[in-house]
DSSP file (Angstrom, degrees, kcal/mol; ACC not computed):
  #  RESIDUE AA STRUCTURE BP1 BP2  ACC     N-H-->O    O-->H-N    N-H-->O    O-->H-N    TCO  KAPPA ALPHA  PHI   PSI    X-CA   Y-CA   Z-CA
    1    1 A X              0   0    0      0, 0.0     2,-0.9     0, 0.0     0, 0.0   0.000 360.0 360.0 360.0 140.6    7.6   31.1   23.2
    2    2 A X        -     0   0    0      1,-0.0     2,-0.0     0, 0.0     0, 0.0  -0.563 360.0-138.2-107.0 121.9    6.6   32.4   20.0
    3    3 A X        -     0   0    0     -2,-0.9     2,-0.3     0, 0.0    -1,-0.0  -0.344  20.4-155.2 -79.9 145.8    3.4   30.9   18.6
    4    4 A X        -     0   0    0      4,-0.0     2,-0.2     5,-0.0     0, 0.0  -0.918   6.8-135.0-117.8 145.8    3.4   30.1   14.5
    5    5 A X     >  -     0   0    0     -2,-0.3     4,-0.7     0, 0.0    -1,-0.0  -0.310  15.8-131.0 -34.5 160.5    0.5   29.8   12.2
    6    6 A X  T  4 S+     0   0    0      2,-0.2     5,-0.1    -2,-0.2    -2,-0.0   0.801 103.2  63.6 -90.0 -30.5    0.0   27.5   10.0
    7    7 A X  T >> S+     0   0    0      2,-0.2     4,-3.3     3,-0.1     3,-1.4   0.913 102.9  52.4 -42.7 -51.6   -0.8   30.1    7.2
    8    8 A X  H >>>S+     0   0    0      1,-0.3     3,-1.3     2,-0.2     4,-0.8   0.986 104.0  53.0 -71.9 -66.9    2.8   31.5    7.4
    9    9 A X  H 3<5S+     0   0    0     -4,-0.7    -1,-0.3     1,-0.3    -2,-0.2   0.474 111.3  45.5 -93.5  46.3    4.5   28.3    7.0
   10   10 A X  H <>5S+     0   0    0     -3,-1.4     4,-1.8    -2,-0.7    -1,-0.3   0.422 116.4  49.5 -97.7 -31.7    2.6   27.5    3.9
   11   11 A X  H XX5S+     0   0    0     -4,-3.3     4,-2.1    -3,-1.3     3,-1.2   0.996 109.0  46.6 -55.0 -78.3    3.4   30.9    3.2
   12   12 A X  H 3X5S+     0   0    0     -4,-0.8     4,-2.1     1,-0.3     5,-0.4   0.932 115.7  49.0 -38.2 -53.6    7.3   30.6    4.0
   13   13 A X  H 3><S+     0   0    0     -5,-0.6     4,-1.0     1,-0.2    -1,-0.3   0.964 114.1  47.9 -70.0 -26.0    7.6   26.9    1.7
   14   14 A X  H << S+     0   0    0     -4,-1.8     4,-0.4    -3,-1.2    -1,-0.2   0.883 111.2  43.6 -58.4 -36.2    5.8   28.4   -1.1
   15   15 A X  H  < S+     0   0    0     -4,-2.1    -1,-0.2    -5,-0.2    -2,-0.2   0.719 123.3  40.1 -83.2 -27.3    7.7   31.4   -1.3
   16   16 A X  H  X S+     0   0    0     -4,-2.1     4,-4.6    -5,-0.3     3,-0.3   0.411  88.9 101.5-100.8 -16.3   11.2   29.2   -0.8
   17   17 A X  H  X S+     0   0    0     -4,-1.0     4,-3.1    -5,-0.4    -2,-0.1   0.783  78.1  43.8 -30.1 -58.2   10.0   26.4   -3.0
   18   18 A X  H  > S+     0   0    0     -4,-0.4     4,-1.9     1,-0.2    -1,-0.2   0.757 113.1  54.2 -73.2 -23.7   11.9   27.1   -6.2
   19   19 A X  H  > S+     0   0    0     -3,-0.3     4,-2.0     2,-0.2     5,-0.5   0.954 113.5  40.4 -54.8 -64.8   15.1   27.9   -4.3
   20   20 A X  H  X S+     0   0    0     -4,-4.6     4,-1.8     2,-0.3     5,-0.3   0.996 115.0  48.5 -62.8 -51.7   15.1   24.4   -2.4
   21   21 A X  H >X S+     0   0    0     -4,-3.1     3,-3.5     1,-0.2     4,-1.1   0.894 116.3  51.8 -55.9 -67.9   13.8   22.0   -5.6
   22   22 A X  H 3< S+     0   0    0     -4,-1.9     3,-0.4     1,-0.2    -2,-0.3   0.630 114.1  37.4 -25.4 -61.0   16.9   24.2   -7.4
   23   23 A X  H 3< S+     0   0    0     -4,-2.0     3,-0.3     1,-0.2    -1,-0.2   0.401 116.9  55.0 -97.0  -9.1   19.7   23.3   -4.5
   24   24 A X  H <X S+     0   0    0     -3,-3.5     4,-1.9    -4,-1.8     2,-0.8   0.914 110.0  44.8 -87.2 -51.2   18.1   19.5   -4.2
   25   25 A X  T  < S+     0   0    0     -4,-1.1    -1,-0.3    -3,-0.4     4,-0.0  -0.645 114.3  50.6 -81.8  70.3   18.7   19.1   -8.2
   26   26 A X  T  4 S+     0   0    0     -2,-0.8    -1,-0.2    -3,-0.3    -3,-0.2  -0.307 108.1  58.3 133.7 -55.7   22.6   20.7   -7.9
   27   27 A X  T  4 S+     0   0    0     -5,-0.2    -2,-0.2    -4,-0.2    -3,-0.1   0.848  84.9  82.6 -71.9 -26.6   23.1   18.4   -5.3
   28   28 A X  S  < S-     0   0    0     -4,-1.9     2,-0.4     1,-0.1    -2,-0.1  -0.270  75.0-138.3 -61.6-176.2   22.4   15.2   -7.2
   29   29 A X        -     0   0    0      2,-0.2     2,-0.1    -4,-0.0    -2,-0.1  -0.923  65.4 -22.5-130.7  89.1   25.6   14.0   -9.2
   30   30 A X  S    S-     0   0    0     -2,-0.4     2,-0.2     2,-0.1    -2,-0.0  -0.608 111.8 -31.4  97.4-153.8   24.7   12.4  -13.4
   31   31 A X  S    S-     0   0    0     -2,-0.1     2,-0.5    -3,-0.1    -2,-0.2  -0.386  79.6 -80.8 -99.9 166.6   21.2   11.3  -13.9
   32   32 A X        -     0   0    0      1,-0.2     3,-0.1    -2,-0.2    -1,-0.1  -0.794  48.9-116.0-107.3 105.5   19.0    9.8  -11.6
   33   33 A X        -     0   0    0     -2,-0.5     2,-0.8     1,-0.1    -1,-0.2   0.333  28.0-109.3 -54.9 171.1   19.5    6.1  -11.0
   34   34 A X        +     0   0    0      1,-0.1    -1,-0.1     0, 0.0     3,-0.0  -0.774  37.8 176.3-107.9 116.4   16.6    3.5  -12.0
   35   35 A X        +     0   0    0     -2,-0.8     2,-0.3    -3,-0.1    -1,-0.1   0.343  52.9  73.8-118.7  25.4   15.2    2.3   -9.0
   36   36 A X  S    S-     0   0    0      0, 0.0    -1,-0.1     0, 0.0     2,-0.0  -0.988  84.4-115.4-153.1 123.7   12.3   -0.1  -10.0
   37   37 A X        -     0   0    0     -2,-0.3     2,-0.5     1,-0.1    -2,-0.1  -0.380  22.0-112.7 -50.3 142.3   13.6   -3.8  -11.6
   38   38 A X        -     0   0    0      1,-0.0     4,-0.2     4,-0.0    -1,-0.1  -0.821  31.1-123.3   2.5  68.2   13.1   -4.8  -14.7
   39   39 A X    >>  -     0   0    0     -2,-0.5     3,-5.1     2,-0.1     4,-0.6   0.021  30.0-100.2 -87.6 170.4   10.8   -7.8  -15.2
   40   40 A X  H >> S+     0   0    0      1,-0.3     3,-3.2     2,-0.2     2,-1.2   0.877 120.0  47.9 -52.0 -89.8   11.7  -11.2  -17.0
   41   41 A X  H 3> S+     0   0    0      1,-0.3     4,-0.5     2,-0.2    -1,-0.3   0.669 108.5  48.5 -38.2   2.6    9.7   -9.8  -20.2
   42   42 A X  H <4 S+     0   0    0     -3,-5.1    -1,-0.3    -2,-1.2    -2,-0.2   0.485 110.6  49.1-118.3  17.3   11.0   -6.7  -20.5
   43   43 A X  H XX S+     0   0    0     -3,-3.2     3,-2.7    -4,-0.6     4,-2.4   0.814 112.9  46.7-104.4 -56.0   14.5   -7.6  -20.2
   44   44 A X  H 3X S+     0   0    0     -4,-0.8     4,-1.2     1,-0.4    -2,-0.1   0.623 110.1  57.3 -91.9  -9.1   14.0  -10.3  -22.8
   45   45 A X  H 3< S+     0   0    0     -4,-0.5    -1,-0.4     2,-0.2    -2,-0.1   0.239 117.1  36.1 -90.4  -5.6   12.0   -7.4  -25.2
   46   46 A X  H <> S+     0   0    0     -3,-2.7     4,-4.7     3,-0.1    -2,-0.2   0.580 103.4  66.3-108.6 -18.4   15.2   -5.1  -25.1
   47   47 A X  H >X S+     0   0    0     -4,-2.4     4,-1.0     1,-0.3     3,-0.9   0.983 116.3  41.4 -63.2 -68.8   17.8   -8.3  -25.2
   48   48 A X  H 3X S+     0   0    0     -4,-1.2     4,-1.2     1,-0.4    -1,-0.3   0.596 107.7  49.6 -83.8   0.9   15.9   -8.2  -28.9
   49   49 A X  H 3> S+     0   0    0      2,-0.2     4,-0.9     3,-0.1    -1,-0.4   0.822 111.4  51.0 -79.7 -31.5   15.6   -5.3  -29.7
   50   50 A X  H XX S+     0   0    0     -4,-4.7     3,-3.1    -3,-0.9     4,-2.0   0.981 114.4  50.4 -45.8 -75.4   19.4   -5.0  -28.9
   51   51 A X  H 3X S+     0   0    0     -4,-1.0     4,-2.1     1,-0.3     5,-0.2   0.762 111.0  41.9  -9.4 -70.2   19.8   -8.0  -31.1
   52   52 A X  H 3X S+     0   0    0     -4,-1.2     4,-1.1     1,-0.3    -1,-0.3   0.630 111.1  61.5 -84.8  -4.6   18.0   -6.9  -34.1
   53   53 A X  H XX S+     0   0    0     -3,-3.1     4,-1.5    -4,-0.9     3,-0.6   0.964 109.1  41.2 -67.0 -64.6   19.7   -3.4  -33.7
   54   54 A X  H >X S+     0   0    0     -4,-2.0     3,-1.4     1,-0.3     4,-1.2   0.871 114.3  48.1 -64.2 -52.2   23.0   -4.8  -34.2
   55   55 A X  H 3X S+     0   0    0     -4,-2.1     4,-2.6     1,-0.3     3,-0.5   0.806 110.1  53.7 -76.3 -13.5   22.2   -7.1  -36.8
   56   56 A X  H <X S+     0   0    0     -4,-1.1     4,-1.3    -3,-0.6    -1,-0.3   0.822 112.7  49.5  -9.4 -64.3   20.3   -4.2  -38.7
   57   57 A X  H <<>S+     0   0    0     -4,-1.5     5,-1.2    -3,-1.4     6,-0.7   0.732 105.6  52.0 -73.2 -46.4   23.6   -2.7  -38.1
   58   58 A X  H ><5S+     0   0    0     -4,-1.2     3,-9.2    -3,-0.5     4,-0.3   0.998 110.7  50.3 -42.8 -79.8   25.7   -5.6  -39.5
   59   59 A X  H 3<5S+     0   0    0     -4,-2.6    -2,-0.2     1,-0.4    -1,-0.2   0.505 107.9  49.8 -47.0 -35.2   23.8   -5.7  -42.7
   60   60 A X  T 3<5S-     0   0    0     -4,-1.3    -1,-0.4    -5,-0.1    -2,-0.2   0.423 110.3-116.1 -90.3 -23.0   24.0   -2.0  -43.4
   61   61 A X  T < 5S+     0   0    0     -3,-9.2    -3,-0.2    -4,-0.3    -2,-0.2   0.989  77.0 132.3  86.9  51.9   28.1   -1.9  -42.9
   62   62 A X      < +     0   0    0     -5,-1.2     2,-0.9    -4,-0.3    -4,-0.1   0.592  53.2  79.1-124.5 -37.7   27.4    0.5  -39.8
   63   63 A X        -     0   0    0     -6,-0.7    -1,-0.2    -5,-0.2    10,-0.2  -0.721  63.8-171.5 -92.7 124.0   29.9   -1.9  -37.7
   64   64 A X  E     -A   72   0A   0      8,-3.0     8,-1.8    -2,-0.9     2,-0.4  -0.578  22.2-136.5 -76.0 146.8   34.2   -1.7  -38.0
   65   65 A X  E     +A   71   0A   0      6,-0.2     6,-0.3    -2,-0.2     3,-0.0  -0.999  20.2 178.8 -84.5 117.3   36.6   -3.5  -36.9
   66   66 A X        -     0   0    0      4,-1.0     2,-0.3    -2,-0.4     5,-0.2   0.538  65.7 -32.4 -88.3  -3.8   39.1   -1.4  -35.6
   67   67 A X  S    S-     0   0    0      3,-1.4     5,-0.1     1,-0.2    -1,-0.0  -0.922  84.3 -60.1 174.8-171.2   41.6   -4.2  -34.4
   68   68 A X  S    S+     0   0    0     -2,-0.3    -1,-0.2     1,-0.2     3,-0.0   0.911 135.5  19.8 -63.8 -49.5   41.5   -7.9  -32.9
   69   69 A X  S    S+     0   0    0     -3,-0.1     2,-0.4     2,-0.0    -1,-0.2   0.242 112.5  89.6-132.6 -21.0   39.6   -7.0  -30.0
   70   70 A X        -     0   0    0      2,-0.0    -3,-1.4    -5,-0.0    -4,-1.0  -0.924  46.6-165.8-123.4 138.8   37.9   -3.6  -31.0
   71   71 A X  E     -A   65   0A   0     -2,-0.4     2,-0.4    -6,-0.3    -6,-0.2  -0.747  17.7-156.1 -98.7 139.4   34.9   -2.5  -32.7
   72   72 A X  E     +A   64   0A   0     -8,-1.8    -8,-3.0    -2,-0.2     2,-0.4  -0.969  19.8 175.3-124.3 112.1   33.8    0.4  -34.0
   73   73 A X        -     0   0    0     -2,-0.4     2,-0.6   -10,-0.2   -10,-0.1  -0.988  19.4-156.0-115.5 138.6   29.0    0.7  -34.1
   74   74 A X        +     0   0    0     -2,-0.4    -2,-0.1   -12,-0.1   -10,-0.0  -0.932  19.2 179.2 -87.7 111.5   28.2    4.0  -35.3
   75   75 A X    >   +     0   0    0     -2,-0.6     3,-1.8     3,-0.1    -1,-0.1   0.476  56.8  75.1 107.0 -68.7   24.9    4.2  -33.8
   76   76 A X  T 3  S+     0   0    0      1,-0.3    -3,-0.0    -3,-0.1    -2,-0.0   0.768  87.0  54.5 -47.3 -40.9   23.8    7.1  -34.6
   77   77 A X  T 3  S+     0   0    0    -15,-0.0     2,-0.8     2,-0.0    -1,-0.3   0.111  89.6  90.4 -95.2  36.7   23.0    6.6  -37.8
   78   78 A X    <         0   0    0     -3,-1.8    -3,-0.1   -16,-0.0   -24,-0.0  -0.954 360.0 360.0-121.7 124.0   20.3    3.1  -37.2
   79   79 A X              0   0    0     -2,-0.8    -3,-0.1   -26,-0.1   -26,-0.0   0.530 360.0 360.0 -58.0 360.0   16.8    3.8  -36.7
């Protein structure tokens, strides 16, 4: 049986490191889900910042109506 040090395979993960984090991030699929809840205040601090985006957005003429049912928010251009 062939006896290992401990050296070498710190040696071996160092030396393979960048390879493996590379082939780990390839393997994911999109961005990296959100895996830690929200709590009641910070849901109710983006609900108004959504809010005050949009009407920001009203007031400035930023939002079309394209149709009965469809909107058109140009986004980009609100701070």
């Amino acid at each position: 049986m062939k006896k290992v040090n401990l050296e070498d395979i710190n040696n071996r993960i160092e030396a393979n490191r960048k390879e493996a984090n590379k082939k780990i991030a390839e393997s994911r699929k999109g961005r990296r889900k959100r895996t830690r809840v929200r709590t009641k205040g910070e849901k109710e601090a983006l609900d108004l910042i959504s809010i005050k985006r949009w009407k920001r957005a009203e007031e400035k003429g930023l939002i079309k109506k394209l149709g009965k049912r469809k909107m058109f928010y140009d986004h980009r251009s609100v701070d």
